[in-house]
C-alpha positions in Angstrom: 103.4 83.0 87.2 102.1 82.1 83.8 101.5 84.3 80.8 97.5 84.4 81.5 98.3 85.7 84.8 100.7 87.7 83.9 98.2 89.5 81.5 96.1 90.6 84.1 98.1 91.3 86.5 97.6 95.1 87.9 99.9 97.6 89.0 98.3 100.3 91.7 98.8 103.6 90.0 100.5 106.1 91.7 100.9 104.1 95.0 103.6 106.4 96.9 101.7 109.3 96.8 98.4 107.1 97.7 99.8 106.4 101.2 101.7 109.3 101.9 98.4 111.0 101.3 95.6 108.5 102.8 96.5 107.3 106.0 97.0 109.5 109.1 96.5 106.7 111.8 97.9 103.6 112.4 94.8 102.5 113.9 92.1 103.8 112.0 89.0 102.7 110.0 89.9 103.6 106.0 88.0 102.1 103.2 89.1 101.3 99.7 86.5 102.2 97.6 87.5 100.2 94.5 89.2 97.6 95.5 90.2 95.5 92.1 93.1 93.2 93.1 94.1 95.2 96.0 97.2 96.6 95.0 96.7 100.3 97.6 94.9 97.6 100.3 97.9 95.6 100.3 100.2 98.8 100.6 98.5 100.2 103.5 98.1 97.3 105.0 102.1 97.0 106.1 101.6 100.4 107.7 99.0 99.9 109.8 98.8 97.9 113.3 96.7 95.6 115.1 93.7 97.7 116.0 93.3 98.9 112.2 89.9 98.6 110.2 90.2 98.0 106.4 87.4 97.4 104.0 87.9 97.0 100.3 85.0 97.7 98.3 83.7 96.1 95.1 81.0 95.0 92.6 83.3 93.1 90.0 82.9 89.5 91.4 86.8 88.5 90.7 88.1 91.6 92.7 85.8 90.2 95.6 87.3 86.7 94.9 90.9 88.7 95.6 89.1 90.4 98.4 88.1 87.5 100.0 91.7 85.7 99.6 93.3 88.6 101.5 90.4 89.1 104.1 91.6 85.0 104.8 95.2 86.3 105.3 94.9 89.4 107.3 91.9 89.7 109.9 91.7 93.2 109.8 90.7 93.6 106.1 86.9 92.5 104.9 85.6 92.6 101.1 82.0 94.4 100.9 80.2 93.8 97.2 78.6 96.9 96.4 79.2 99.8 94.2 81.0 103.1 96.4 78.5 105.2 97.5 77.8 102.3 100.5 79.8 104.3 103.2 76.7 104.8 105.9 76.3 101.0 105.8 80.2 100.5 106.4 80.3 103.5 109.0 77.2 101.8 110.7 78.7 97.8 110.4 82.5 99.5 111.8 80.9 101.3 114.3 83.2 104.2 113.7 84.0 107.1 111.3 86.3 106.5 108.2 89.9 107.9 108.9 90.7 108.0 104.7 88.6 106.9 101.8 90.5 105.8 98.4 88.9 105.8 94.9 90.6 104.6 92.3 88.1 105.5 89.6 87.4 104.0 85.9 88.3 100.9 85.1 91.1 98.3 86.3 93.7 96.8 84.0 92.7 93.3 84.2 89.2 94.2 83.3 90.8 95.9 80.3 92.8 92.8 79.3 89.9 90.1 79.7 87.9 90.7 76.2 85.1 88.8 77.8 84.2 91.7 80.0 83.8 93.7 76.5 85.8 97.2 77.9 88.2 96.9 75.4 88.1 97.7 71.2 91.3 96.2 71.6 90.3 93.0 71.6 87.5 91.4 70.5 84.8 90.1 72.9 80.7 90.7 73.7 79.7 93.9 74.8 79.2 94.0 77.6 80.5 96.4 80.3 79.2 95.9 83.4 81.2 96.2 86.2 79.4 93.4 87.5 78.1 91.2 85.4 75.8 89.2 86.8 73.6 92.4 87.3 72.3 94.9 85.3 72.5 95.6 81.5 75.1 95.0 78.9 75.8 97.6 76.5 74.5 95.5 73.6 71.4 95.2 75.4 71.2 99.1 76.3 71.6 99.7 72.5 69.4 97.2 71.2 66.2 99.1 72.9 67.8 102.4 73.2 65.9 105.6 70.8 68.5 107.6 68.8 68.3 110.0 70.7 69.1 108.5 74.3 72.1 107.2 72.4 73.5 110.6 70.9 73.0 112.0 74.5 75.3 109.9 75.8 78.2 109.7 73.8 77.9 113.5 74.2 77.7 113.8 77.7 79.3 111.1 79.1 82.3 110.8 76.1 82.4 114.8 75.1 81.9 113.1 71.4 81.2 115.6 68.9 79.8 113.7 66.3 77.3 111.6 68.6 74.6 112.3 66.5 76.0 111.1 63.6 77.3 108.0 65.6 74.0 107.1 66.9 72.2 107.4 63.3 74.5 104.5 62.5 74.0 102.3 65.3 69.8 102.8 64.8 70.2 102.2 61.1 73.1 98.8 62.2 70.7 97.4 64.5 67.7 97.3 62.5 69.8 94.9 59.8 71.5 93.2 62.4 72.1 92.7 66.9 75.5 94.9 67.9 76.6 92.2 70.4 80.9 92.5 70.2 83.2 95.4 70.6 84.8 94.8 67.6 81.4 95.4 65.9 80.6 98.5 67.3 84.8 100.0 67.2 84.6 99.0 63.6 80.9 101.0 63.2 82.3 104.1 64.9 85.5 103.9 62.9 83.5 104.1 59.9 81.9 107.4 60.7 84.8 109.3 62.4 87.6 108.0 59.9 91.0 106.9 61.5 90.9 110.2 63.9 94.2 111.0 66.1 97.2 109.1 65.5 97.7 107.0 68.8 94.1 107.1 69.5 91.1 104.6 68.2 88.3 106.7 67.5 85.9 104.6 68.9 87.8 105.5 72.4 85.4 107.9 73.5 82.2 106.4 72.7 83.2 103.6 74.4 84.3 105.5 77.4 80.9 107.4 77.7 78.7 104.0 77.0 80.6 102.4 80.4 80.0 105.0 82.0 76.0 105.3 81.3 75.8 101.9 81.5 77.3 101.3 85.3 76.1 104.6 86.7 79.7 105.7 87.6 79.1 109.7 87.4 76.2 109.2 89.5 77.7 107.0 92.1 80.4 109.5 92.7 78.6 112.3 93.2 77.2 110.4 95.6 79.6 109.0 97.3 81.2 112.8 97.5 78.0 113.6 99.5 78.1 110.7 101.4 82.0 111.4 102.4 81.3 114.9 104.0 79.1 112.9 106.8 81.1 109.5 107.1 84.9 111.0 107.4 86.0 111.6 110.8 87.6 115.0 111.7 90.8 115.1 109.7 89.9 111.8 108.2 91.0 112.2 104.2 89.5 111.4 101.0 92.0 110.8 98.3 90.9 110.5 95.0 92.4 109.3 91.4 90.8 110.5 88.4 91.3 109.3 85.0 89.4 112.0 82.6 88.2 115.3 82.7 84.3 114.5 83.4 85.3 112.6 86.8 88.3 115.4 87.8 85.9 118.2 87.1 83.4 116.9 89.6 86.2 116.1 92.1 88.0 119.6 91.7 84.4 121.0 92.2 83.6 119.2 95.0 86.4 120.1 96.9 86.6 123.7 95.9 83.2 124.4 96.7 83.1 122.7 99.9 86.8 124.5 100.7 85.3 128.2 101.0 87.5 128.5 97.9 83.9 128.8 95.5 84.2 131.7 92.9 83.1 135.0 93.8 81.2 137.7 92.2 81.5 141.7 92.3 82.9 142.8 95.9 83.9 139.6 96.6 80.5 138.7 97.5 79.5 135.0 96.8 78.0 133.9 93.4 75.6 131.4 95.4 75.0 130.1 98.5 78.2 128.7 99.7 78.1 125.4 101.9 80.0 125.5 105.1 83.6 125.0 105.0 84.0 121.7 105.4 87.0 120.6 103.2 90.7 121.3 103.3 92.6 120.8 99.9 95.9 119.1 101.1 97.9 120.7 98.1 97.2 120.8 94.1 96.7 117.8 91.8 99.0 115.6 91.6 100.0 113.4 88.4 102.6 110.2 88.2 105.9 110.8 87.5 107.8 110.3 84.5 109.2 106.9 86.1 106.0 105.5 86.6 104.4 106.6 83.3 107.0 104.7 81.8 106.1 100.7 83.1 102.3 101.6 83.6 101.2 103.4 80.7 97.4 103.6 82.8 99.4 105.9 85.1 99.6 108.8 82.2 96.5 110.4 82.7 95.8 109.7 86.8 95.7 112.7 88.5 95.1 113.0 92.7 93.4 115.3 94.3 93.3 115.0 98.1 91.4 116.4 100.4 90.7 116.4 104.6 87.6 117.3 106.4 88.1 119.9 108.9 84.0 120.4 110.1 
């Protein structure tokens, strides 16, 4: 393998747990919602016989180029390009409910390590973003036309950035003298209003975090997808789910929780709201990699699982 491949390659995070948890048949229908370079596909895969649906699920163009390679290999596995919440067009194409749904969320390591897909303050490259990026806008574009305000709104919402105001008076007053187009551009920008922040972590980290998230819809897609899971999972069909920050864990934990009959309750034990039916069972408590792991994957240190199977 040479060293540029070596850079991207990518280790699936917290793969025993993964299939212990998300298959129950060996010949069922599972999707893999974000499929990157297959690492969980390939896994569950070996445990699976001959009558077994898999479909990987992606909008980055070189995780569909992996997709493809391994749908040439193994003729139960296809690649669909699309962004998560697809699930009633994969139901309808299988013909058949989805046994267990993966979702590796955030983003994959080699997108990380290429600095031409602009994640990364780590390296210099455009900034871009995009998931896909032959669709959409980049993050340089968003901020070029962005208000000030629109700007501060994210980096507060999606990054929990206290000083988005602040941030975002920087950016309008950057712009106007010159384009943001690189990541090291804008790092260096938010650097200069947050100082040095945290040792160990840059300080343009959540910033960046919340501008990838506006900027591919991910919040939105989940929350779909969540909905979309309810109707698409068979009975005792699973939905296993790896979170990478508190924003996409919260809606997860909620999710579950209220769709569990486990939803807080008021005085008398009466409900605070309408509860939905119970729908969900919780298949245990969160689970985080272990100290092993953490140790050669460094992405693995803030996963954490939550599992769930549908009972109704």
């Amino acid at each position: 393998m040479s060293n540029d491949n070596k850079q991207y390659e990518h280790q699936p995070v917290m793969l025993e747990e993964v299939l212990e948890m998300w298959s129950t048949r060996a010949d069922g229908f599972y999707v893999d919602g974000t499929f990157g370079r297959g690492g969980h596909s390939r896994a569950l895969l070996g445990r699976l016989d001959d009558a077994a649906r898999l479909v990987g699920v992606d909008r980055d163009p070189q995780a569909v180029a992996a997709g493809e390679a391994l749908a040439a290999e193994d003729p139960r596995f296809r690649v669909h390009r699309a962004r998560f919440d697809c699930l009633p067009e994969l139901v309808a194409a299988e013909g058949r409910a989805i046994d267990g749904l993966l979702l590796d969320l955030g983003v994959s390591s080699p997108q990380l390590d290429d600095a031409a897909r602009g994640f990364s303050f780590l390296r210099d490259g455009p900034l871009d973003m995009r998931m896909d990026p032959e669709h959409g806008e980049s993050v340089a574009d968003w901020l070029a036309r962005a208000e000030e305000k629109q700007i501060a709104d994210v980096l507060y919402q999606y990054g929990e950035e206290r000083k988005s105001r602040r941030i975002a008076r920087v950016i309008r007053e950057r712009r106007e003298q010159a384009p943001i187009r690189t990541t090291a551009q804008l790092a260096d920008l938010i650097e200069s209003v947050l100082g040095r922040g945290e040792p160990g972590k840059h300080p343009a980290t959540r910033s960046f975090q919340a501008l990838r998230i506006h900027i591919n819809g991910e919040l939105d897609a989940l929350r779909n997808v969540l909905d979309q899971a309810l109707e698409t999972l068979a009975i005792d069909g699973r939905l296993a789910i790896i979170s990478f920050h508190s924003l996409e864990d919260r809606l997860v934990k909620r999710f579950i929780r209220d769709h569990s009959g486990l939803a807080p309750k008021g005085r008398g034990g009466l409900p605070m709201m309408d509860e939905p039916p119970e729908r969900l069972r919780p298949l245990g408590k969160a689970r985080r990699a272990g100290e092993a792991e953490v140790r050669v994957n460094a992405r693995s240190r803030s996963a954490v699982l939550r599992v769930a199977e549908k009972v109704a």
